[in-house]
C-alpha positions in Angstrom: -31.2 -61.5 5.9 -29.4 -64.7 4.8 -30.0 -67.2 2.0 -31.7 -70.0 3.4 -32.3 -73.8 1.8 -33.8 -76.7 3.5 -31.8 -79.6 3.9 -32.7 -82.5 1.9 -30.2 -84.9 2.6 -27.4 -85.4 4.6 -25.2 -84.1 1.8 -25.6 -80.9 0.2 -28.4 -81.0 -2.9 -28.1 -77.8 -5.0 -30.9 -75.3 -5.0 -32.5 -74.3 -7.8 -30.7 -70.8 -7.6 -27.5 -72.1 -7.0 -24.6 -71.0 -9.6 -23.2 -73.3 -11.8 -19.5 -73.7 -12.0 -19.8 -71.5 -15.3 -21.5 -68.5 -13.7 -19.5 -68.3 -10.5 -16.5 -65.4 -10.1 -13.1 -67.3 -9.1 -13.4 -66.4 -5.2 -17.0 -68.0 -5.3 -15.5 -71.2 -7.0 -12.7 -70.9 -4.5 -15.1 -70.6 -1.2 -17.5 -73.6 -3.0 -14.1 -75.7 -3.0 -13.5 -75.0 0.6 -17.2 -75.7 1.1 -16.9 -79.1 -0.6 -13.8 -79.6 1.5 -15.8 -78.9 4.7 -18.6 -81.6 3.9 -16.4 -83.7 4.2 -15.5 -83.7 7.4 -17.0 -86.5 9.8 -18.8 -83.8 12.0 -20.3 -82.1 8.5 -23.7 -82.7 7.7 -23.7 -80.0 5.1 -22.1 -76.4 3.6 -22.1 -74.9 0.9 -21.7 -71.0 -0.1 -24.9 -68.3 0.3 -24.7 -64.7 0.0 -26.2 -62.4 2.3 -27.4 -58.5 0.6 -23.4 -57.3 0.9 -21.2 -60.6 1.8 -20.7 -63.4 0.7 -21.3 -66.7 3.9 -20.0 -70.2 3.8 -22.7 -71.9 5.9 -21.5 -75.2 7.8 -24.6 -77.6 9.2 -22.8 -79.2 11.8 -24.1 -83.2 12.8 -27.0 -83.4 15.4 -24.1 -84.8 17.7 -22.1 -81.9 17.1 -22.3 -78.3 18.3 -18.7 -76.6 18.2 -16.8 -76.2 14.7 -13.9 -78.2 15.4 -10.4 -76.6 15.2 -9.2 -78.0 12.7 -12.0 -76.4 10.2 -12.0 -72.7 11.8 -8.3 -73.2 11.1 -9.0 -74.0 7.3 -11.9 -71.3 7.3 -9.3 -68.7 8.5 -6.5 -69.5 6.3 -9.1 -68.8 2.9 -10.4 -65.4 4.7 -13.0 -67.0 6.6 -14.2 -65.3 9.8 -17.1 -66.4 12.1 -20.3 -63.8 11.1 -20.8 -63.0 14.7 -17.1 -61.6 14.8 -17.4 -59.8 11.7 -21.0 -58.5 12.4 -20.6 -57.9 16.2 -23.0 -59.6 17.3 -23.5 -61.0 21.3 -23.2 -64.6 20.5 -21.2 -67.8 22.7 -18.8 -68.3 19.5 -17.8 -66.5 16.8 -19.5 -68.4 14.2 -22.7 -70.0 15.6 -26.3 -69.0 13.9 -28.6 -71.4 16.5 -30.6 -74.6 15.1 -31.2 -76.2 11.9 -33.1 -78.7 11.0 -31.3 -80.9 13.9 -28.0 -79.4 13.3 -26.1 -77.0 14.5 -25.9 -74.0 12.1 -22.4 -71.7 11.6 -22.0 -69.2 9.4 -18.7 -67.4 7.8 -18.3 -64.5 6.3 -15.6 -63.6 3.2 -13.4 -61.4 4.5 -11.9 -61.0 1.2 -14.8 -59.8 -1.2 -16.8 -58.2 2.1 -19.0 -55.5 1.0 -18.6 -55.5 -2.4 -22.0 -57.2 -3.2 -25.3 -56.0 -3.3 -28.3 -57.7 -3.4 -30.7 -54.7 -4.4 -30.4 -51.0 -5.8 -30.8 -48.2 -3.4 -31.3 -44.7 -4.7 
């Protein structure tokens, strides 16, 4: 259901199908800002922006140490219009964010509450 990339470093590598700057819409550059923002945090191994068929995710690899998004970043995820994808999805999950293992992180994934449901990945008739 979601876009999925394999991590390559401990820093985000773009995927071959990743936008560039040029090609993105202004919320997209906006949410790979925030992205770029959360890398940088110490507990960060990667993130970076993924669409699922209607949403568009920032996805947060959190360090093997690591398994709770700390406050300060579901603070800055909220304040762009950033919920947890088990919140927004209704899903049973421990946290509002949390997708399960990745590669020896901790995956989280957050949906756009600002642009939600206005993509679509394929034509239905």
């Amino acid at each position: 259901m979601f876009a999925c990339r394999v991590r390559r470093t401990a820093r985000h590598v773009p995927a071959m199908n990743e936008p560039n700057a040029a090609d993105r819409t202004d919320r997209e550059s906006e949410l790979w800002r925030l992205a770029e923002r959360a890398r940088a945090h110490e507990s960060v191994a990667d993130a970076f922006v993924a669409k699922s068929f209607t949403d568009l995710l920032v996805v947060v690899d959190l360090e093997a140490d690591t398994e709770r998004v700390p406050p300060e970043l579901l603070s800055l995820f909220e304040s762009h219009g950033c919920e947890g994808a088990n919140d927004v999805y209704d899903r049973d999950a421990e946290d509002g964010s949390s997708a399960g293992g990745f590669d020896g992180a901790t995956r989280h994934q957050f949906v756009d509450s600002e642009t939600r449901g206005e993509h679509q990945s394929y034509v239905v008739d």
